[in-house]
Chimera marker file (.cmm) of the C-alpha trace (Angstrom):
<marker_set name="trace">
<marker id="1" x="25.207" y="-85.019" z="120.488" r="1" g="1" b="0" radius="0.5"/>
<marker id="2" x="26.517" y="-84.913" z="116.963" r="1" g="1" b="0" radius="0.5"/>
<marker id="3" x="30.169" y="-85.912" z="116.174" r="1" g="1" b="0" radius="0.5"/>
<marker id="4" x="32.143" y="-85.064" z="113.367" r="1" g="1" b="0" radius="0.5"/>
<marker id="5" x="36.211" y="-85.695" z="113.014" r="1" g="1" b="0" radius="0.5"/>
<marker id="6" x="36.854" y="-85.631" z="116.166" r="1" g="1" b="0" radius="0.5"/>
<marker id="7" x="34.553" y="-83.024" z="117.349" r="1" g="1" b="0" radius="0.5"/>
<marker id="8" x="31.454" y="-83.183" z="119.624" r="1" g="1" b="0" radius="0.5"/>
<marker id="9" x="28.628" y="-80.694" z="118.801" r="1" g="1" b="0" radius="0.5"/>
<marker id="10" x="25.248" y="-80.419" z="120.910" r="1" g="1" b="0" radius="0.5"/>
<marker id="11" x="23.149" y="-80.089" z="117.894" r="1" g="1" b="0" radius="0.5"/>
<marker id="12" x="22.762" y="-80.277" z="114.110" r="1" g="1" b="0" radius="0.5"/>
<marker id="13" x="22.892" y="-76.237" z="113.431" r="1" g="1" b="0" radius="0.5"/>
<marker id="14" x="26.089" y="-75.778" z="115.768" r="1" g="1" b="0" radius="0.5"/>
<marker id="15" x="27.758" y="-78.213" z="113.745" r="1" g="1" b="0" radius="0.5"/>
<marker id="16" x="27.235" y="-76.517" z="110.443" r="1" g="1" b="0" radius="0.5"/>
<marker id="17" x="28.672" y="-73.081" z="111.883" r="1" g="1" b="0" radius="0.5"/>
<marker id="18" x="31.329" y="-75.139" z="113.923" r="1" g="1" b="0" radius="0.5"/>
<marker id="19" x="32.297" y="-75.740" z="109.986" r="1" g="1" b="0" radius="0.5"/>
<marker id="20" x="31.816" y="-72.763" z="107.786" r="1" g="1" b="0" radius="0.5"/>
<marker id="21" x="31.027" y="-70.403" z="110.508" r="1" g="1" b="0" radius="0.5"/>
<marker id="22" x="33.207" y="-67.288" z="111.676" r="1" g="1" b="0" radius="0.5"/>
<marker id="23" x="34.346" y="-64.006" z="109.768" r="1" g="1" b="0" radius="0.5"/>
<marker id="24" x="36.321" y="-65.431" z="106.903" r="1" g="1" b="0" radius="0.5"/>
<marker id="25" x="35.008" y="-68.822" z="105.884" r="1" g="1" b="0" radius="0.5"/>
<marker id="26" x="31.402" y="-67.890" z="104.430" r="1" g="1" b="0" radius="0.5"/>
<marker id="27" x="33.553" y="-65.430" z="102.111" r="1" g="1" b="0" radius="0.5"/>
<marker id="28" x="35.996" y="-68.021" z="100.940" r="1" g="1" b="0" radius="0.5"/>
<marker id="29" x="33.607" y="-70.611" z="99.916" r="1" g="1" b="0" radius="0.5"/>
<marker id="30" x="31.236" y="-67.452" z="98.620" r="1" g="1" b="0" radius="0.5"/>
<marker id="31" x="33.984" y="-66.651" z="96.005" r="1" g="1" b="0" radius="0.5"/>
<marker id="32" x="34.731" y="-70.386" z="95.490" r="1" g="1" b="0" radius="0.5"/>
<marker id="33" x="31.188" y="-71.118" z="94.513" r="1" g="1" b="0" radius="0.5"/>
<marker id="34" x="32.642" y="-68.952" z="90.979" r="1" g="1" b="0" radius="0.5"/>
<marker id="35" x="34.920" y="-72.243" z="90.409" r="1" g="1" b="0" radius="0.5"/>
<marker id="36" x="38.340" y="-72.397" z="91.542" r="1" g="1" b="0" radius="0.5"/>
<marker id="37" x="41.111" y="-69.674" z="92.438" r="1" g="1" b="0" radius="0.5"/>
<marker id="38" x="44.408" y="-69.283" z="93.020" r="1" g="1" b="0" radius="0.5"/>
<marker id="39" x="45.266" y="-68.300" z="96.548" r="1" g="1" b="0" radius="0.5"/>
<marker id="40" x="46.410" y="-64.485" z="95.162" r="1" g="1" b="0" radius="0.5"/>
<marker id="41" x="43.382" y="-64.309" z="93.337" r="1" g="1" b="0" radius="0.5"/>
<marker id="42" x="41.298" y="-65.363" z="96.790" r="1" g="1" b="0" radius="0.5"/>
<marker id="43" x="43.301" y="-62.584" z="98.251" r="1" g="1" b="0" radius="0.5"/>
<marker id="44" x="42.539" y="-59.717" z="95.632" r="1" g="1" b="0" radius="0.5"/>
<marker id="45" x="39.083" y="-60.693" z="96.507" r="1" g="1" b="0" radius="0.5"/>
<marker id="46" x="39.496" y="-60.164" z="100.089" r="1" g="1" b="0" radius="0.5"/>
<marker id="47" x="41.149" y="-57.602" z="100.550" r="1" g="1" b="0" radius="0.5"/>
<marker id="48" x="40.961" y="-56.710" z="104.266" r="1" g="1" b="0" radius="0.5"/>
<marker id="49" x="41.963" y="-60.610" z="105.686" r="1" g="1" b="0" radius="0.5"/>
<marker id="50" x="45.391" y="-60.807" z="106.412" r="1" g="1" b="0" radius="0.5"/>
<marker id="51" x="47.671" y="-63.648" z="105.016" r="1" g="1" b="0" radius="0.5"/>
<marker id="52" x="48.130" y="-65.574" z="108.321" r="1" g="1" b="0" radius="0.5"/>
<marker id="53" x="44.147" y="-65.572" z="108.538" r="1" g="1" b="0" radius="0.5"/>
<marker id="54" x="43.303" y="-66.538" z="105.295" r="1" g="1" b="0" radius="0.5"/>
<marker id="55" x="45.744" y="-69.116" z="105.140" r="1" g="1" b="0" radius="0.5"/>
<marker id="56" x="44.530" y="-70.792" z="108.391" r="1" g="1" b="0" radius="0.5"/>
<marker id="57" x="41.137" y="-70.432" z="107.255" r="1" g="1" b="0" radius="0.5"/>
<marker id="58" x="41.849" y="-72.583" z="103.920" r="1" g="1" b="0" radius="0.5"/>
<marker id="59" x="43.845" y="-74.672" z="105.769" r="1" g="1" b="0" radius="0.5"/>
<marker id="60" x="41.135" y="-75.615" z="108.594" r="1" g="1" b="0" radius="0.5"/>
<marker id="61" x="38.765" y="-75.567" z="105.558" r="1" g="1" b="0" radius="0.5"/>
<marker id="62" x="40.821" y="-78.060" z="103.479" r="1" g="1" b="0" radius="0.5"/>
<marker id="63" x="41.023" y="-80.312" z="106.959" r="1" g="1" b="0" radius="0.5"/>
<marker id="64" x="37.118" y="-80.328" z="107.244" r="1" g="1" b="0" radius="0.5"/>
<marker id="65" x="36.956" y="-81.980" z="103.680" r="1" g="1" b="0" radius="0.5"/>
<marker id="66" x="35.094" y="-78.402" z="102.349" r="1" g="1" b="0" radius="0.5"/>
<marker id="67" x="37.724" y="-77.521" z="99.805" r="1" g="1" b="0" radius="0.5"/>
<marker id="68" x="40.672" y="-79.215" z="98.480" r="1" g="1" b="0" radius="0.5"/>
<marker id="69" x="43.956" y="-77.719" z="97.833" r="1" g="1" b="0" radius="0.5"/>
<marker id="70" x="45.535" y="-78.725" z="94.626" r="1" g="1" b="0" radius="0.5"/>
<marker id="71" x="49.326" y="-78.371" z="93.718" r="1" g="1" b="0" radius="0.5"/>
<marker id="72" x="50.869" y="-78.401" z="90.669" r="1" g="1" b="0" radius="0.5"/>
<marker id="73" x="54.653" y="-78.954" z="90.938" r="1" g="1" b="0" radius="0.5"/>
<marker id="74" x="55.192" y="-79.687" z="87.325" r="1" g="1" b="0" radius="0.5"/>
<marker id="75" x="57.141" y="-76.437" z="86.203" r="1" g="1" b="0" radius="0.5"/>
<marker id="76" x="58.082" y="-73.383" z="88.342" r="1" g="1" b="0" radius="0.5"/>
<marker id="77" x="56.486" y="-71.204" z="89.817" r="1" g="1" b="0" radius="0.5"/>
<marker id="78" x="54.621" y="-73.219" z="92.136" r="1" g="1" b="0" radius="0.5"/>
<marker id="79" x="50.844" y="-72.814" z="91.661" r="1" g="1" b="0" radius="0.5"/>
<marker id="80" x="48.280" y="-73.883" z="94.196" r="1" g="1" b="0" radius="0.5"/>
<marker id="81" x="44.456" y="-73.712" z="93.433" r="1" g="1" b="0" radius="0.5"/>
<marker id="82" x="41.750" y="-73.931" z="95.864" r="1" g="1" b="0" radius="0.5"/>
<marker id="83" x="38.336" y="-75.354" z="95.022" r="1" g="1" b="0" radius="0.5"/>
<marker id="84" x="35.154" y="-77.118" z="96.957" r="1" g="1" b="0" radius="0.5"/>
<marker id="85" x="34.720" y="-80.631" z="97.425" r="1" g="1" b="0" radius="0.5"/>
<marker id="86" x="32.120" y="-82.923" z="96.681" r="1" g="1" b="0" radius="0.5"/>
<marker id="87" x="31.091" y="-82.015" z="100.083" r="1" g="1" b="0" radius="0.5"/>
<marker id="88" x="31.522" y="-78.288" z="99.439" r="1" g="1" b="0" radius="0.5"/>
<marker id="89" x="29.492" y="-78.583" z="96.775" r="1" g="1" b="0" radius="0.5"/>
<marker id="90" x="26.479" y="-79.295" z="98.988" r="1" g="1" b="0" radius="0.5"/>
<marker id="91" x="26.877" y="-75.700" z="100.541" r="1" g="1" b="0" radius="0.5"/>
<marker id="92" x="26.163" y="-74.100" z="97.264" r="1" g="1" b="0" radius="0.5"/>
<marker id="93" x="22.399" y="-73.759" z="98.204" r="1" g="1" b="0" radius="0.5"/>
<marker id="94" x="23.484" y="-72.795" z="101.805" r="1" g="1" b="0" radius="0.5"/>
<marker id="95" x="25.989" y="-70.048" z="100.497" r="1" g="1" b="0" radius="0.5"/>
<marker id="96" x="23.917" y="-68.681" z="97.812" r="1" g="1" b="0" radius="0.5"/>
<marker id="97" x="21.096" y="-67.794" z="100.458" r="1" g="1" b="0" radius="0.5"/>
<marker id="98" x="23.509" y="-66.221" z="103.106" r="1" g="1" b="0" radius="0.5"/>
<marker id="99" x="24.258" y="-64.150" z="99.989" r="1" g="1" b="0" radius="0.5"/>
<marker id="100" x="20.982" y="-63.086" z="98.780" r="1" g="1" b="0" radius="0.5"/>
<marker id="101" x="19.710" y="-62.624" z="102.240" r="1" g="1" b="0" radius="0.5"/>
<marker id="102" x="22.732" y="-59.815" z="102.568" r="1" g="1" b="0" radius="0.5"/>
<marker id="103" x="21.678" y="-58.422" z="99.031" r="1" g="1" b="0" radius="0.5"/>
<marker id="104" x="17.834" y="-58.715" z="100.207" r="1" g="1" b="0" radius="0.5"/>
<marker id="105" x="19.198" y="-56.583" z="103.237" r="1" g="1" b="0" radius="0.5"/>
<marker id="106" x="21.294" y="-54.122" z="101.662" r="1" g="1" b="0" radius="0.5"/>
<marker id="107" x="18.372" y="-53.630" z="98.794" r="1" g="1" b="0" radius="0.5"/>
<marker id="108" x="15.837" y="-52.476" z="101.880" r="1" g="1" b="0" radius="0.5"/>
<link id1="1" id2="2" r="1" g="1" b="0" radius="0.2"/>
<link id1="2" id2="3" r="1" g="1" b="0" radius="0.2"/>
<link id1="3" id2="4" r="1" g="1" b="0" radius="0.2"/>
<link id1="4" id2="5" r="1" g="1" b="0" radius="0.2"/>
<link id1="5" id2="6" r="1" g="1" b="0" radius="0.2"/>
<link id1="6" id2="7" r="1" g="1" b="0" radius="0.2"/>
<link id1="7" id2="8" r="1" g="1" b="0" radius="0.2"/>
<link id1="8" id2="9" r="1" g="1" b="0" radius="0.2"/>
<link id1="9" id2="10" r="1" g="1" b="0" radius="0.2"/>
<link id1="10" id2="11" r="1" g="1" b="0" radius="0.2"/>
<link id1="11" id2="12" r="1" g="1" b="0" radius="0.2"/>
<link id1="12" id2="13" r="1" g="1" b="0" radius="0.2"/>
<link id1="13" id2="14" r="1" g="1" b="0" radius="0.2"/>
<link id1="14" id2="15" r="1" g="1" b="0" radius="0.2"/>
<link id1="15" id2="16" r="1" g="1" b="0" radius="0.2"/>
<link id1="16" id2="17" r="1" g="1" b="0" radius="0.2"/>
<link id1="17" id2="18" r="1" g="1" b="0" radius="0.2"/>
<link id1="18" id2="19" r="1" g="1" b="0" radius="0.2"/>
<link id1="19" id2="20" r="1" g="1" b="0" radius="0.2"/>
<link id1="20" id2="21" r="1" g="1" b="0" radius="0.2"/>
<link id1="21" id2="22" r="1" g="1" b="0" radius="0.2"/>
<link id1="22" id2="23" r="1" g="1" b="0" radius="0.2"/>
<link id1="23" id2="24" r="1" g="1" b="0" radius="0.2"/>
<link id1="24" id2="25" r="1" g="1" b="0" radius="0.2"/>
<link id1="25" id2="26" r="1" g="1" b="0" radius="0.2"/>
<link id1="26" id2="27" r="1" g="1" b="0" radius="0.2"/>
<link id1="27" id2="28" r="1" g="1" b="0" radius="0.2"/>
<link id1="28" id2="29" r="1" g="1" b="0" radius="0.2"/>
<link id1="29" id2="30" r="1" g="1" b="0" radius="0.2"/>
<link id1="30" id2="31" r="1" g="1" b="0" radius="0.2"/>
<link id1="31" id2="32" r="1" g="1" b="0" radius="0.2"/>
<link id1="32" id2="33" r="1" g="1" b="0" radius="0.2"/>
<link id1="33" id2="34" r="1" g="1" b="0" radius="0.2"/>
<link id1="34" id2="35" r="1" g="1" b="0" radius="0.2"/>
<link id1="35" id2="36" r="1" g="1" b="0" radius="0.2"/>
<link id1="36" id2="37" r="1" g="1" b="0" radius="0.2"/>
<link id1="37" id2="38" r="1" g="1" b="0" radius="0.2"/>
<link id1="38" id2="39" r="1" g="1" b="0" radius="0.2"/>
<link id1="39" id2="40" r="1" g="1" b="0" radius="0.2"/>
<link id1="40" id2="41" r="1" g="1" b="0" radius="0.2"/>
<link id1="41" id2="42" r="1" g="1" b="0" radius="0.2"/>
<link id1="42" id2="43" r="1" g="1" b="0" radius="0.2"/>
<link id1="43" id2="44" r="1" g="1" b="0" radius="0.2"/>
<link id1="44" id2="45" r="1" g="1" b="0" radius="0.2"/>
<link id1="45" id2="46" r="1" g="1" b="0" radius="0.2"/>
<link id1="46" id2="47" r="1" g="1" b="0" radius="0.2"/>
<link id1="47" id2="48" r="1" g="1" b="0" radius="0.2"/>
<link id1="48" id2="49" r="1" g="1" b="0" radius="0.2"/>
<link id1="49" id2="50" r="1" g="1" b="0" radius="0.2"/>
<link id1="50" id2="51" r="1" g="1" b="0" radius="0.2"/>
<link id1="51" id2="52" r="1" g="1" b="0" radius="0.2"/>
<link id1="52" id2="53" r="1" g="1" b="0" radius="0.2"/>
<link id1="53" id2="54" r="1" g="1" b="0" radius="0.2"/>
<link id1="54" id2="55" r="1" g="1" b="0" radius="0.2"/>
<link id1="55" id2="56" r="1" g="1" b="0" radius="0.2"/>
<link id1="56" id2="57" r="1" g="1" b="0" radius="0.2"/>
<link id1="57" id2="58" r="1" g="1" b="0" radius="0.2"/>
<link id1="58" id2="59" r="1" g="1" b="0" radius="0.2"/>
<link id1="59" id2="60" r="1" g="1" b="0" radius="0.2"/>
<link id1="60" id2="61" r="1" g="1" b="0" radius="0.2"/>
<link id1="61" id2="62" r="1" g="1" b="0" radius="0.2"/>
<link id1="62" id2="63" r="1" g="1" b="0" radius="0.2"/>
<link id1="63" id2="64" r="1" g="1" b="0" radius="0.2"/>
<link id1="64" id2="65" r="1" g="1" b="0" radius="0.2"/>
<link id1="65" id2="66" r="1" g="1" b="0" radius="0.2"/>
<link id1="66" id2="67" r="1" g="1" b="0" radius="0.2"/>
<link id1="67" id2="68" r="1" g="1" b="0" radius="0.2"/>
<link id1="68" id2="69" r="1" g="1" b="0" radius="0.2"/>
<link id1="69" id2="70" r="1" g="1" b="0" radius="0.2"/>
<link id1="70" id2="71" r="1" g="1" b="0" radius="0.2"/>
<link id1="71" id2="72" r="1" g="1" b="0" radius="0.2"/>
<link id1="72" id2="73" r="1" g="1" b="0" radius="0.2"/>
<link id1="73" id2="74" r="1" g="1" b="0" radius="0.2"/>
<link id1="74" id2="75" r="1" g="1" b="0" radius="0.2"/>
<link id1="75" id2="76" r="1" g="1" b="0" radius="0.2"/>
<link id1="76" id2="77" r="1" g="1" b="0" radius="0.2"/>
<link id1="77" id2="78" r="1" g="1" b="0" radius="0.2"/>
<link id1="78" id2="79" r="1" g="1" b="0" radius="0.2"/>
<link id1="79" id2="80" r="1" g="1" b="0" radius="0.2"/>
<link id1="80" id2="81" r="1" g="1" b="0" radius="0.2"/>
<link id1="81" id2="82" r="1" g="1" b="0" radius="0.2"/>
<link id1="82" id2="83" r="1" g="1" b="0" radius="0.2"/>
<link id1="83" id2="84" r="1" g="1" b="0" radius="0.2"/>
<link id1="84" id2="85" r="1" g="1" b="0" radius="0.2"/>
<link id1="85" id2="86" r="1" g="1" b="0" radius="0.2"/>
<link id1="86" id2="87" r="1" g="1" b="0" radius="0.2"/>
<link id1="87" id2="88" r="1" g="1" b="0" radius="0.2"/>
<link id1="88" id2="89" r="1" g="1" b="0" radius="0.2"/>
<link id1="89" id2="90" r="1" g="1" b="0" radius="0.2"/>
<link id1="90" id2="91" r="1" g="1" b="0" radius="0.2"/>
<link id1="91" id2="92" r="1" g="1" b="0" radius="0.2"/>
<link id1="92" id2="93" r="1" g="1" b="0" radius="0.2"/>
<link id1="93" id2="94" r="1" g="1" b="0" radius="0.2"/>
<link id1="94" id2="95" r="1" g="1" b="0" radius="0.2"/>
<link id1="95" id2="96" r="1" g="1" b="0" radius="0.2"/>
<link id1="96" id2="97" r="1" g="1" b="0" radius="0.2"/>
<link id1="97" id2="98" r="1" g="1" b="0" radius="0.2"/>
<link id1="98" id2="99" r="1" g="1" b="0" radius="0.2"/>
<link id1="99" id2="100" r="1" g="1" b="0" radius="0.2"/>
<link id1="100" id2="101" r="1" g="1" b="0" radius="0.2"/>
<link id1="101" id2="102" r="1" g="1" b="0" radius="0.2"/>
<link id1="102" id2="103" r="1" g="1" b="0" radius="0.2"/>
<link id1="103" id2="104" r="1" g="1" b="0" radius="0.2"/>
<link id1="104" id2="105" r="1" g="1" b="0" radius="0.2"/>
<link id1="105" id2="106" r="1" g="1" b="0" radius="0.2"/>
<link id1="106" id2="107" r="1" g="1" b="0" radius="0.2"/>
<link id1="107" id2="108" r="1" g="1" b="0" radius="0.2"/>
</marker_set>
């Protein structure tokens, strides 16, 4: 059994998707791996998540120390920007090849 925050997974692979797997979080850090974005321009990206989805996403994200969530309060408007971790980071390879594979795909 592997634990992580909390959580008990029955092997190594089930963690990793326990992490970045479902619909939405692939394509976040995927777009993230460009440096970092505003959460409008995550959403001009995406165009077909709603708000409430990619917000909990990000939010779940941010909680499993993948991305951090950075506020600037100095002057109004308030803008938030989202980019990966140090820990993120480490997906890059990861990321990179789920994307190529789907290029590789779409190519053949």
């Amino acid at each position: 059994m592997y634990k992580y925050k909390g959580k008990e997974y029955p092997c190594c692979t089930s963690l990793t998707m326990g992490i970045i797997g479902g619909k939405w979080k692939t394509v976040i850090l995927f777009h993230l791996l460009e440096g970092k974005l505003r959460y409008n321009e995550l959403r001009k990206k995406m165009p077909t998540v709603t708000e409430r989805t990619l917000s909990l996403q990000l939010k779940t994200l941010e909680k499993d120390g993948i991305i951090k969530r950075k506020v600037y309060t100095s002057k109004p408007p308030l803008k938030v920007e989202y980019s990966l971790t140090d820990s993120g980071k480490t997906l890059i390879p990861l990321i990179q090849s789920i994307a190529d594979w789907g290029n590789y795909v779409v190519e053949n």
